[in-house]
N, C-alpha and C positions, 0 to 999 in steps of 0.2 A: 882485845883477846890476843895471846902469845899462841892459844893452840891452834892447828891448822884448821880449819873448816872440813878437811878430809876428814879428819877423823871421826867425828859424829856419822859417818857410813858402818863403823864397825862398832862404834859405842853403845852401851845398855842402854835402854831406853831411860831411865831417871840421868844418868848422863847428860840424855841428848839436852833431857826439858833444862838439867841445871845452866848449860852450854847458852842453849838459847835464851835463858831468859839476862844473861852477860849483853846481848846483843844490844847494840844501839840503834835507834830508830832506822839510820841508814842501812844497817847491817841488816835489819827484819827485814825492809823491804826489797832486799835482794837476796834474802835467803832462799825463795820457792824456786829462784832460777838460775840457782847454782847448782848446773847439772851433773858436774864430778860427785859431788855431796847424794846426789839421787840415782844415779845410772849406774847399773852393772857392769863391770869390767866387758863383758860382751856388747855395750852400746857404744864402748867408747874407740874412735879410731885407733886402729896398732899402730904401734910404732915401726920404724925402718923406714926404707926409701921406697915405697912400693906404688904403683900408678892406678890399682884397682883395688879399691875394697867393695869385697861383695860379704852382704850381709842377708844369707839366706836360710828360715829359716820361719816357722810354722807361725800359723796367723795369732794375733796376740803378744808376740813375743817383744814385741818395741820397736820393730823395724823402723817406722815412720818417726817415732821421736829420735830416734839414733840418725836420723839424715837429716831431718829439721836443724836438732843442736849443731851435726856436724858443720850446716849451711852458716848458723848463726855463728857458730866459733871462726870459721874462714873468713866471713865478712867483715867481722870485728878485730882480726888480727891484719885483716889483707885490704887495707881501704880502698886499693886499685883492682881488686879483684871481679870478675865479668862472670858468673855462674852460670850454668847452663841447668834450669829444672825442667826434667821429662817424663814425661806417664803417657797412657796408653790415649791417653786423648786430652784436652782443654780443657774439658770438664772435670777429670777426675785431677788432672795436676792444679787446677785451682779450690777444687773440694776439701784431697787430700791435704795436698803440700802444702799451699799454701794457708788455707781459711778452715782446717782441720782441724777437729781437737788437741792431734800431735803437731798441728803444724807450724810452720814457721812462725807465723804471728802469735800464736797462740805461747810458743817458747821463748819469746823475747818479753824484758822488762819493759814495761809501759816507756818509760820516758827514750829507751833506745828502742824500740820498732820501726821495724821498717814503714816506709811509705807506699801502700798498694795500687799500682793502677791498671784497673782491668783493662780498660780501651787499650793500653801499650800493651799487656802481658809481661808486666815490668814492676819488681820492687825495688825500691831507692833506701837506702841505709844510710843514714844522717852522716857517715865518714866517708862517703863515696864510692864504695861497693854498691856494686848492683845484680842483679836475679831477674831472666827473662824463661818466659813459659813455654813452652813448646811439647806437639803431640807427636807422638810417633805415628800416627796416621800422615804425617806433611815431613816425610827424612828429608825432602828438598827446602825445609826453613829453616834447617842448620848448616844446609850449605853455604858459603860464605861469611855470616858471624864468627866472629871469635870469641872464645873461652877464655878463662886460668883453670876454672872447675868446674866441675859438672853433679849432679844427684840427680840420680836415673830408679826411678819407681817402679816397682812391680816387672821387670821386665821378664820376665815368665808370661806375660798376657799380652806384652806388646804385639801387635800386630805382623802376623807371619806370610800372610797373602801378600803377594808381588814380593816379596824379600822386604818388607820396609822396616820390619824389626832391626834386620843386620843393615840395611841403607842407613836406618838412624843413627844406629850407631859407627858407621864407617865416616858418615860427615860430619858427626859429633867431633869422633878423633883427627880430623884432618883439622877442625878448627882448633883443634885443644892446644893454642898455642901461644897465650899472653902466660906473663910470668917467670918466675925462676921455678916453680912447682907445681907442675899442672896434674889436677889428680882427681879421680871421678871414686861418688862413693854410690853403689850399687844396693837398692833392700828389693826384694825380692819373696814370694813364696818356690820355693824349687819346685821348677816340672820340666819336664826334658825338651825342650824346646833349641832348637841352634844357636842362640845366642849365648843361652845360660849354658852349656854343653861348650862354649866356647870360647867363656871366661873358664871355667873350671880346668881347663885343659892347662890354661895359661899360670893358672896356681904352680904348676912344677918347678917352670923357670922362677919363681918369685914373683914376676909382673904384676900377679891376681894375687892377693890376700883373703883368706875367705873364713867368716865368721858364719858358725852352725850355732843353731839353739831350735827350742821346740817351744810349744805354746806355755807348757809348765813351766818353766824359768821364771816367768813374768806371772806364779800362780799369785805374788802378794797382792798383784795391782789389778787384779780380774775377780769377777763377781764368784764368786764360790758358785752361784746357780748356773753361770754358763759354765763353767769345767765342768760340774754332773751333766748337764746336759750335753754336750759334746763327746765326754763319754758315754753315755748311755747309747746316743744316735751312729756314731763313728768305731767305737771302741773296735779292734781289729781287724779294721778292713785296712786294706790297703792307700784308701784316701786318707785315711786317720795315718798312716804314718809320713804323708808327703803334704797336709795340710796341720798339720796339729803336730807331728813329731818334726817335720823339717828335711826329713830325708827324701833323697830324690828320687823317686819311681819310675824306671824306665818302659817304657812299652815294648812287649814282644814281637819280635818280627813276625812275623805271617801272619799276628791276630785280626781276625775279623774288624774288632774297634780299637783305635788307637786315643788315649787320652786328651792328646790336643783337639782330636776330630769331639769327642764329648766336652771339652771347656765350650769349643767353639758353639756346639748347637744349647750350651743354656742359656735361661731365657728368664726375664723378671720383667716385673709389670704389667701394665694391661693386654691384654689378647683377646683377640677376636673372639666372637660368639662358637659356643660349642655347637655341629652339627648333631655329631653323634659320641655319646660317653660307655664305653666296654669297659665291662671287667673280667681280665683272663685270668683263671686258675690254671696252674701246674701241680695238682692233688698229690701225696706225699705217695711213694709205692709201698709202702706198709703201714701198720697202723701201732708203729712202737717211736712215733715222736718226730721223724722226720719234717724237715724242713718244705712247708708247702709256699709257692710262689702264687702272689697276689699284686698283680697291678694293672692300676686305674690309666687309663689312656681314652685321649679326648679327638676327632676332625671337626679340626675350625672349619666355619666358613671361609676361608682365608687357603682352603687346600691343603694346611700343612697339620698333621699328627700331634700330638703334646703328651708327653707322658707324665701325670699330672700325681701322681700318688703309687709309693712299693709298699703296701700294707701287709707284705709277707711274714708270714711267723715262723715260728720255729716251736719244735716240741708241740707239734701238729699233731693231736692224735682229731677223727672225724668230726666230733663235735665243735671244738675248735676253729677248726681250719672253715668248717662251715658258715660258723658265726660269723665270722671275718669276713666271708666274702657277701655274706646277705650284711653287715654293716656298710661295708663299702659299696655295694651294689646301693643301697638307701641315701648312704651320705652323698655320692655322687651321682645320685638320681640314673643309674645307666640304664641303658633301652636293650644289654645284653649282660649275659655273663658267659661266658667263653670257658666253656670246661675242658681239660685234656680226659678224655676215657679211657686212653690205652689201658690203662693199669685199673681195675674194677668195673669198668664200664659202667652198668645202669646203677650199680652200686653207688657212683659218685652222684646221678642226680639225682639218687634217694635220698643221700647226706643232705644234698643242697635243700631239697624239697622237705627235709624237716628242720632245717632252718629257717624257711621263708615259702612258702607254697606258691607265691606269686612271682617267683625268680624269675625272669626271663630267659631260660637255661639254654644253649646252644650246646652241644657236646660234638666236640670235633677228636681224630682219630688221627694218629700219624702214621704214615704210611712210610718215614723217612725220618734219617737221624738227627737228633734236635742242631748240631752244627750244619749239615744240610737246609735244613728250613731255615737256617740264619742268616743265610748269607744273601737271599733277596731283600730280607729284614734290613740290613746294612747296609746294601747297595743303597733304600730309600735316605739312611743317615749321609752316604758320600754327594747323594743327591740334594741336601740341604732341604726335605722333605719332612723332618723329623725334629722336634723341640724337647728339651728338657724342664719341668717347670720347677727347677731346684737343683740340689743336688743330693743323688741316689748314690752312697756309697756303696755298698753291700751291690746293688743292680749291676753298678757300672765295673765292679772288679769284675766280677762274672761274665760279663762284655766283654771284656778285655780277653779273658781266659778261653775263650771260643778262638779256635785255630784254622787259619785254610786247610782243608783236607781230613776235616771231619773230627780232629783232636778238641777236649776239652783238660785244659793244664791248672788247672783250680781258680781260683781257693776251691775248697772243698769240693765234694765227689760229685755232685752234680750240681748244673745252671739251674736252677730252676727259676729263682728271680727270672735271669736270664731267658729262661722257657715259655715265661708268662709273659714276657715283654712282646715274645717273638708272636705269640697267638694274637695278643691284641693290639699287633700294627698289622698285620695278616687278615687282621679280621675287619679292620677301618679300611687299609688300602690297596691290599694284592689280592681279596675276594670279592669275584662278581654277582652284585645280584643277579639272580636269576630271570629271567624274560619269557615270556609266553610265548609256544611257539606255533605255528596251524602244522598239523597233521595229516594226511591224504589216508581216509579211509579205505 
């Protein structure tokens, strides 16, 4: 072939087939992992003399094939080369990075792959380059090794307790020193977290190099049924634009919930047995469509909360907003449902009671402003008292939007999500039964 192999990235598709079918046996089978030929200008490292590439930048987007190839490209140019691969723990940098669908092995040609060995935490690369593992959970086992490069995962989730996010990375850069080019490439989802807030900074002087993109970039290589669903579930909240658009969402100072504090409390996998399962309504205060809050919350045996389902609708008028809560009160088998009365009072559990006659209905009354009642609510999340079993987009902006000193700063005109969340951990863990008492006649 005299044409470049680049060019079939911009060629018409009968182009490409006539191109490839030119190919000779050796050529096919190194066509799938010539990754110039397949990768976005955005996967591929920039050019200049720069010491950080940070690649942040909504889920989907290539991030982990774009550090994989980079690892493979460095290995293969740099025989002497010592890489440093890090993720949030052991397990996820040998999932991810390594034994991933994007990952290293998975991007290397059979006959050049690396040599994996778990018991070292160590790949060996037939030219003498090598790749060791390591979690951000231990910043003290990058003390003393030496580097030329580094690929650093997800560091938005690294661990922020005792500082070992920035530990890892300050003994990371203290070893970063075999070489004539020592240079670390960064993939990431953006959340404000100190470390990522502290390569970004570093972007001014040149240091940081930082590549943005969103999860639609990468729509040719993603299921068509996950982007509808994603939007459907996400579409304008504010997690939709720092998980799926790539932009970074900062947390407002005095808010009641802060972002990091809700990554930190979700929660996947098995969980202790349910004690008790509520379902609190926040009923709409009129009946021309407003937004009613519905959510399902669980007390393990285990002591701690779980908020396990936001079945809230929208374009609530009574019938509606009922059905919903007598579905979820069913599917989640709960032993309550937790109604706010302020607004209609006996009204609401006539709604509820022609939905489901055997509702378990509580009707509770606020005496006090829904950021008021919040902020014991919250204390139990600072408490490590409180689980997520997912993630509640729509819920957790509204968290967010609750202010010390009684402000609510949106999204939209009221919490209600929000409202419903607060009834039913109030209603699991800061109300006491009642106790029988003796009397003196």
């Amino acid at each position: 072939m005299t044409e470049p192999l680049e060019c079939l990235a911009h060629a018409a598709p009968q182009r490409t087939v006539e191109l490839a079918d030119r190919l000779t046996a050796a050529e096919r089978s190194e066509f799938a992992y010539h990754w110039r030929l397949f990768a976005r200008p955005a996967q591929l490292a920039p050019p200049g003399d720069w010491r950080v590439w940070l690649v942040m930048a909504g889920r989907g987007f290539g991030k982990t094939r774009a550090g994989a190839e980079w690892v493979r490209a460095v290995a293969e140019e740099h025989p002497q080369a010592r890489i440093a691969l890090i993720s949030a723990s052991l397990e996820e940098a040998r999932a991810v990075m390594v034994e991933g669908e994007s990952g290293i092995l998975a991007c290397c040609p059979p006959d050049r792959r690396p040599l994996f060995e778990p018991s070292l935490r160590r790949l060996r690369f037939a030219n003498g380059a090598q790749a060791r593992l390591y979690s951000a959970l231990e910043p003290e086992a990058l003390r003393g090794p030496q580097h030329s490069h580094a690929w650093c995962d997800e560091i938005g989730k690294w661990p922020v307790s005792h500082q070992r996010a920035t530990r890892c990375w300050d003994n990371l850069l203290m070893g970063l020193r075999l070489g004539r080019e020592q240079r670390i490439a960064v993939t990431t989802t953006p959340r404000p977290v100190p470390l990522v807030e502290r390569l970004l900074e570093q972007e001014k002087d040149g240091a940081t190099v930082v590549t943005r993109g969103s999860t639609h970039d990468n729509a040719a290589n993603l299921p068509e049924r996950f982007l509808k669903a994603i939007e459907a579930e996400f579409a304008g909240s504010q997690l939709a634009r720092q998980e799926i658009g790539g932009e970074m969402v900062r947390d407002i100072d005095g808010a009641l919930w802060q972002r990091t504090l809700l990554d930190a409390v979700r929660e996947s996998g098995d969980c202790p047995a349910h004690g008790r399962v509520v379902v609190a309504v926040d009923p709409p205060a009129s009946a021309e469509g407003d937004e009613c809050g519905i959510i399902v919350a669980a007390l393990g045996t285990d002591g701690l909360s779980r908020v396990l389902a936001d079945c809230s609708i929208g374009n609530a008028t009574p019938d509606r907003w009922a059905a919903a809560v007598a579905a979820a009160a069913e599917g989640w088998e709960a032993d309550r449902v937790v109604a706010e009365a302020n607004q209609g009072g006996s009204m609401v559990e006539s709604v509820l009671r022609a939905a489901d006659r055997a509702l378990p209905i509580k009707l509770v009354h606020a005496s006090r402003g829904k950021v008021a009642r919040a902020e014991p609510v919250a204390a139990l999340y600072g408490a490590g008292r409180v689980r997520h079993r997912g993630m509640f987009a729509r819920l957790e902006d509204q968290l967010c939007g609750l202010m010390l000193g009684g402000e609510y700063v949106g999204p939209g005109r009221s919490p209600d999500r929000a409202d419903a969340l607060v009834w039913a951990l109030t209603e699991l863990m800061l109300t006491r039964a009642a106790r029988p008492r003796v009397s003196q006649i």
